[in-house]
VOROSE-168835 format. One line per field, with one value per residue (C-alpha): residue number from 1; residue in three letters; x, y, z. Coordinates in Angstrom, 1 decimal. Example, Ala and Ser with C-alpha at 12.3 -4.5 7.8 and 13.67 -1.06 7.14 Angstrom:
2
nr	1 / 2
rest	ala / ser
xx	12.3 / 13.7
yy	-4.5 / -1.1
zz	7.8 / 7.1
***
This chain:
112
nr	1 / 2 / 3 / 4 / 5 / 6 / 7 / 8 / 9 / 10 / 11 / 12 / 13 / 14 / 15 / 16 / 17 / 18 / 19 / 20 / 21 / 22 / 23 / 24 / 25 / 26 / 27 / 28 / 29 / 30 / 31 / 32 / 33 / 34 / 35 / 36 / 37 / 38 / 39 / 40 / 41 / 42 / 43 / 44 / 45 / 46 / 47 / 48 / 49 / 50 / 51 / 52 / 53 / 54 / 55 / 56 / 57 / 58 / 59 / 60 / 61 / 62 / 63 / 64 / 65 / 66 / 67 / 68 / 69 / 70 / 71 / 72 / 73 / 74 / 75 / 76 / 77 / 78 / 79 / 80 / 81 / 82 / 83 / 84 / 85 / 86 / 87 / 88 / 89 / 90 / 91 / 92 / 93 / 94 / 95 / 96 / 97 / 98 / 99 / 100 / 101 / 102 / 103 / 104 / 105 / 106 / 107 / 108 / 109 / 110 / 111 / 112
rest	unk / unk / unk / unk / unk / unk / unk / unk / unk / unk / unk / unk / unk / unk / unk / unk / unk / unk / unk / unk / unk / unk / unk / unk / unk / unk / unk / unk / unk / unk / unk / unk / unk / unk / unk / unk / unk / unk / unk / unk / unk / unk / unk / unk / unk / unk / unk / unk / unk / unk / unk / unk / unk / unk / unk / unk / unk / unk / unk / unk / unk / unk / unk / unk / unk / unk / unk / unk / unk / unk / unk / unk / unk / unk / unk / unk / unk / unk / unk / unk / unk / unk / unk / unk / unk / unk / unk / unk / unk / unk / unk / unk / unk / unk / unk / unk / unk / unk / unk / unk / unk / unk / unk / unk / unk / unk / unk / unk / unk / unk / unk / unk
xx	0.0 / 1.4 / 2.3 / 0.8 / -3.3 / -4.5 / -5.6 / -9.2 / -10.6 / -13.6 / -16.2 / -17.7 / -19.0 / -22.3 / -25.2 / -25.4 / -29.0 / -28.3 / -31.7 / -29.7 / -32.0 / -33.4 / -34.5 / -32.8 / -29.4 / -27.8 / -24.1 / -22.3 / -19.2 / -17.3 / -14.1 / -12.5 / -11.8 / -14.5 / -17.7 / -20.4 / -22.3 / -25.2 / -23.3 / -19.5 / -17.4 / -14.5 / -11.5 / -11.6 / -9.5 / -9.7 / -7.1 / -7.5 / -10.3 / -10.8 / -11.8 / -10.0 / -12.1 / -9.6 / -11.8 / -10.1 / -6.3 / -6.5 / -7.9 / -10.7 / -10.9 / -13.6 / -14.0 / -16.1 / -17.6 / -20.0 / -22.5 / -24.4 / -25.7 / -25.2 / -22.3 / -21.6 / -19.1 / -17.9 / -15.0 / -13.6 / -16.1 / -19.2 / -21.2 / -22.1 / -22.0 / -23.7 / -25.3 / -25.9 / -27.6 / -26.7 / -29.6 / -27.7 / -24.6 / -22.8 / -23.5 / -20.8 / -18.6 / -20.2 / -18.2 / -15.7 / -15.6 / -12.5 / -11.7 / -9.7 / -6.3 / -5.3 / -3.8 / -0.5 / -1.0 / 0.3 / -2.1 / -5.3 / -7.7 / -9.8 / -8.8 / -10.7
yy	0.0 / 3.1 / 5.5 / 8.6 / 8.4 / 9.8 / 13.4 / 13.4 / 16.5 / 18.2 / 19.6 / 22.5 / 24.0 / 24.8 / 27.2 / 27.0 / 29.0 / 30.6 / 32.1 / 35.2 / 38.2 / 39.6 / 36.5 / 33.0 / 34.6 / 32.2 / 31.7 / 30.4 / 28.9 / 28.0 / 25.5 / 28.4 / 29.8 / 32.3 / 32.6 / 35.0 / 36.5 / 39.0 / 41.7 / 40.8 / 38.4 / 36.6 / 34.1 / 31.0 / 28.1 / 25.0 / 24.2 / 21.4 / 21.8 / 25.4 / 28.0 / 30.5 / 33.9 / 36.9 / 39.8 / 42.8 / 42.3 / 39.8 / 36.6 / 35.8 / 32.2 / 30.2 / 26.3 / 24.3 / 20.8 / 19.6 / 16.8 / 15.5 / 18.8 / 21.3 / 23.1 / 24.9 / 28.0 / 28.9 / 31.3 / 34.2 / 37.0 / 34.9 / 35.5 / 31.6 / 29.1 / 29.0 / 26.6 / 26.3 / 24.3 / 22.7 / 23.9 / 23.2 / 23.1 / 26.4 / 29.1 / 30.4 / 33.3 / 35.5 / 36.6 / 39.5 / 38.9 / 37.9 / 36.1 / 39.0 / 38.3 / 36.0 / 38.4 / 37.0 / 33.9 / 35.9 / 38.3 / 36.6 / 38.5 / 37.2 / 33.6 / 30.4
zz	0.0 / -1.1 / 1.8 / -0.3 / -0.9 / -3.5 / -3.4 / -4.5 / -6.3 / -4.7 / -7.8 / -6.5 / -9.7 / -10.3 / -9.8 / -5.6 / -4.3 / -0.8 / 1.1 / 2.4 / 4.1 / 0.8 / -0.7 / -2.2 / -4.3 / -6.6 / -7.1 / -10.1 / -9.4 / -12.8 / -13.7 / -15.1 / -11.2 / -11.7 / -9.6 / -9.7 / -6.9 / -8.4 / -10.1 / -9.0 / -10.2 / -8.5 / -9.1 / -6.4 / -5.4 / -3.4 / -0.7 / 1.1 / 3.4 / 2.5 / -0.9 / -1.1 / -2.9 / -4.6 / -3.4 / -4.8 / -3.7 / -1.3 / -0.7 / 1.7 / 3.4 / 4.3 / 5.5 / 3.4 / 3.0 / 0.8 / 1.1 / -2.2 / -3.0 / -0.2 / 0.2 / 3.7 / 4.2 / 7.5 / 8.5 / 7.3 / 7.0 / 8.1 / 11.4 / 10.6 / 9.1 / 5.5 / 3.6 / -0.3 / -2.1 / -5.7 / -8.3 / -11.9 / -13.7 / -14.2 / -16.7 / -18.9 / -18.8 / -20.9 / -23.6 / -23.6 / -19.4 / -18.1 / -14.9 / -12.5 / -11.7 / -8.5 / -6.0 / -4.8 / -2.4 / 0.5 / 0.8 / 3.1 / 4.6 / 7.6 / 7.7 / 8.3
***
């Protein structure tokens, strides 16, 4: 048996629905490290345990885990713990938008 497992690959893409004060908000988080939150656009990574969002110059760290189709946030700038749930596959990019650039890796806000 190796001494190494295998590093398994979490998909988190899709369209994810969060019920957020002013009504259920959808969030379209693309395999092209972009997501979309209503009218602003971010890059995002997995690490480990944690996504990582570039908001403006620095990136903002939450804990995750996802189960079937809900994904949960906690950390960085939340109060609590948030839950998503999967509704579809991602929507493109539209065209002529680009993905902003990754701030540099040492540059975290609040951390998880």
């Amino acid at each position: 048996m190796p001494l190494l497992a295998a590093v398994q690959s979490v998909d988190i893409t899709g369209i994810w629905r969060v019920q957020t004060p002013d009504g259920p908000q959808d969030v379209v988080v693309r395999a092209d490290s972009s997501a979309s939150f209503g009218e602003d656009l971010v890059r995002w990574r997995v690490v480990e345990d944690s996504v990582h969002l570039a908001i403006g110059d620095e990136w903002m760290v939450y804990g995750f885990q996802i189960r079937n189709n809900e994904l949960t946030l906690s950390g960085g700038d939340l109060e609590e713990p948030t839950t998503m749930t999967r509704i579809g596959p991602p929507t493109p990019l539209p065209d002529g938008v680009e993905v902003p650039p990754a701030p540099p890796a040492d540059r975290r806000a609040i951390g998880f």
